[in-house]
N, C-alpha and C positions, 0 to 999 in steps of 0.2 A: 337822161340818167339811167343807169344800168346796173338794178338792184340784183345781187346773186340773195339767197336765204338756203340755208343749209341747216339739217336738224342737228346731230353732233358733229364736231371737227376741233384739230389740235387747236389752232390759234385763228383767229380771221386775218389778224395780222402776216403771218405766214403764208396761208394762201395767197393772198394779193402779192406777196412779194416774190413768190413762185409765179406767179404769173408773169412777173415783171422778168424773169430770167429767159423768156422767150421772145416776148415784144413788149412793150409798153402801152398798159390796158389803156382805157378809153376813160376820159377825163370824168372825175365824178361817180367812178364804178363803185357800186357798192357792198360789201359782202354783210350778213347779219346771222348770227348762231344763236338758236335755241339751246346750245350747250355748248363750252369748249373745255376739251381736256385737259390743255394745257396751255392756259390764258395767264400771257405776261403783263407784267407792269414794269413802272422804272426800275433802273437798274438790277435787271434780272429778276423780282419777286415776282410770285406766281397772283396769280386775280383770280378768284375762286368766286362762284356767281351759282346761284340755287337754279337749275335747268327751270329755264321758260319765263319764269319769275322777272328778268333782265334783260337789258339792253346791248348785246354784245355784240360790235358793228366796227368794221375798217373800213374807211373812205381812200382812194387813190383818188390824188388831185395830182395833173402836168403844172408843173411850179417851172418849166425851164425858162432858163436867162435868169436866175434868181440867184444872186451871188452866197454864194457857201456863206462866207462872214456874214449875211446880213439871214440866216436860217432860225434865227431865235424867233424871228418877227412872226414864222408860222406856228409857233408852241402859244406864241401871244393869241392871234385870231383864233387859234380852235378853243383855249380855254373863252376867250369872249363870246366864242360864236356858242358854247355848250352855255354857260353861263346866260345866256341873253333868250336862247331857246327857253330854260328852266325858268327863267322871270316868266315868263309870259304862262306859265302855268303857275301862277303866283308863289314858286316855293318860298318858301321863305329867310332871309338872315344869309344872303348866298355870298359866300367871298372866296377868291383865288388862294389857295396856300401854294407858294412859289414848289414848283413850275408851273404844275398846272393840273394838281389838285382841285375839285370843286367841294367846296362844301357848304352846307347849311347849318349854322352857329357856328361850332366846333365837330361836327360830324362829318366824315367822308362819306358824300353818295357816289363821286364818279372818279378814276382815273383815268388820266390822256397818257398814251405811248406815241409816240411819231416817230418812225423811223424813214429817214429821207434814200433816196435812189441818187448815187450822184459820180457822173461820169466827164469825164474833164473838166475837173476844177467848177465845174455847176450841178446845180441840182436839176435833174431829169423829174422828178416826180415825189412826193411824199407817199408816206400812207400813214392814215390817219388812224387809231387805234384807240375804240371809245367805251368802258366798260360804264353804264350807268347804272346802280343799284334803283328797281324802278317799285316792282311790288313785295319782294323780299320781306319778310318779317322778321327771321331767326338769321343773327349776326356772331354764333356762339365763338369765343376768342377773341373778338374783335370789337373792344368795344369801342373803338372810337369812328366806327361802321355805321352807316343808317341807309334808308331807304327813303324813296319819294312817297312811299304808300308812310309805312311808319310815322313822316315829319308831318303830315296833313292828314292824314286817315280816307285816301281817295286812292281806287283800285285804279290803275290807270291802262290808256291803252299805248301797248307800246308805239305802234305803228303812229301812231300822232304823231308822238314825242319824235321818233325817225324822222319825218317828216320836216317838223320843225326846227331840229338841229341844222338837219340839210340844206334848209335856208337860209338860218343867219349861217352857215359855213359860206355859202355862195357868197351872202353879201360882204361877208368882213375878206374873202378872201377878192374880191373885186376890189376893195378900199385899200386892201395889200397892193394889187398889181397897180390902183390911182396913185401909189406912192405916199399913204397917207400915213408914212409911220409915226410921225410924231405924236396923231392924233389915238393912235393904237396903242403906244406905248404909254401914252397920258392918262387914260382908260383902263389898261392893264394895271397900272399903278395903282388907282386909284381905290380896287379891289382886291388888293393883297391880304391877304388873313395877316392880322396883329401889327400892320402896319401902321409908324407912329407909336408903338406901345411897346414899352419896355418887357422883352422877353429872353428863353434863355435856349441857347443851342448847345450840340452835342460837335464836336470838330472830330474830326478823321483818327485823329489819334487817344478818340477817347477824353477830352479837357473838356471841361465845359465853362462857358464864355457868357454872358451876360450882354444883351445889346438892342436897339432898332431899330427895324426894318427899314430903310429908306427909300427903296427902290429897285432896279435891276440894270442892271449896266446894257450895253448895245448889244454885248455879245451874250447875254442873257444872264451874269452872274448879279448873283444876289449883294444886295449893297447893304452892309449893317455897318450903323455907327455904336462903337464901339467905348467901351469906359475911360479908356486913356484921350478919348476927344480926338481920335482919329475916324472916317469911314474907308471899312475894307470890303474889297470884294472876294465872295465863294464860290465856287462851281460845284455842283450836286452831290459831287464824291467827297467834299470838303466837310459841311455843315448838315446837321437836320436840325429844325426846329421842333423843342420838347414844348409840346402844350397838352 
């Protein structure tokens, strides 16, 4: 494994993907920032992270022969594999809020970016992209923000936490290449924040819908059943869930 650590930089995401424009790094490369200036999230929001305090890390994983249409399956194993790390540091109350949001109760500690490399109709390689709020206190504007230090009152060390991600990532993504989606996406499901529980979403044009959670379809949209006794599916630019 091939850890870079860099003190400030824009994105760690960016760099590994600059890297990738020359050759395609070495499987498991890792970058980590004590600061990023301009740290994204889904759909273009920025990930703002108090320097040093945080766990700011992009993984490059070689995904090739890995069919385009079947790429949800890696948003699935990294939120498991982050999720499964964080158990084991006993957080607490931890569920997926679809895609792949982690949180504890109802609080964000961590958001996942994936942005996949993909060169004739397959994917060449991911990068993984893992902001984890670890000792952070002060969440000011953000209150639906939390920390690992905050949820348990334990100063933690980050380079553990690295560590341990790094390994359930190895193992779920092993369980990916044994073919084991059914038993990935049975799991993924099963940790969905307000799933089973009648909740209410915000749709693309502004309406707001009443519905739940079911699941997530193959191609990774969200399945909500809906008032009229139908289930539809969303794609991330469609739906957010107001909670």
């Amino acid at each position: 494994m091939y850890i870079i650590k860099l003190g400030a930089i824009e994105s760690t995401n960016s760099f590994l993907k600059d890297m990738t424009a020359t050759k395609i790094p070495k499987d498991y490369t890792v970058v980590v920032a004590e600061h990023q200036t301009q740290g994204r999230g889904q759909m273009g929001t920025v990930w703002n992270a108090e320097d040093g305090k945080n766990l700011t890390m992009s993984v490059f994983k070689i995904v090739s022969k890995f069919k385009v249409d079947s790429q949800y399956y890696i948003s699935m194993v990294v939120a498991l594999a982050v999720h499964d790390a964080l158990l084991s540091f006993n957080i607490p109350r931890l569920s997926i809020k679809w895609p792949n949001d982690i949180l504890s109760e109802n609080k964000k500690i961590c958001g996942i970016l994936i942005e996949n490399v993909i060169k004739n109709n397959s994917i060449q390689g991911t990068v993984i992209g893992i902001g984890l709020n670890v000792n952070q206190k002060n969440f000011e504007g953000l209150p639906k923000a939390s920390s690992l230090s905050l949820i348990t009152g334990v100063i933690y060390n980050k380079d553990e936490i690295l560590s341990e991600i790094l390994s359930k990532l190895k193992w779920y993504f092993n369980s990916l290449k044994n073919g084991e989606y059914d038993i990935i996406q049975t799991k993924y499901e099963s940790l969905l924040f307000r799933k089973e529980k009648p909740s209410t979403f915000k749709l693309s044009n502004d309406s707001i819908i009443t519905g739940i959670i079911k699941g997530v379809s193959k191609d990774g949209k969200l399945n909500v059943w809906l008032e009229d006794d139908i289930t539809q599916s969303f794609d991330l630019k469609e739906i957010e869930l107001l909670y």
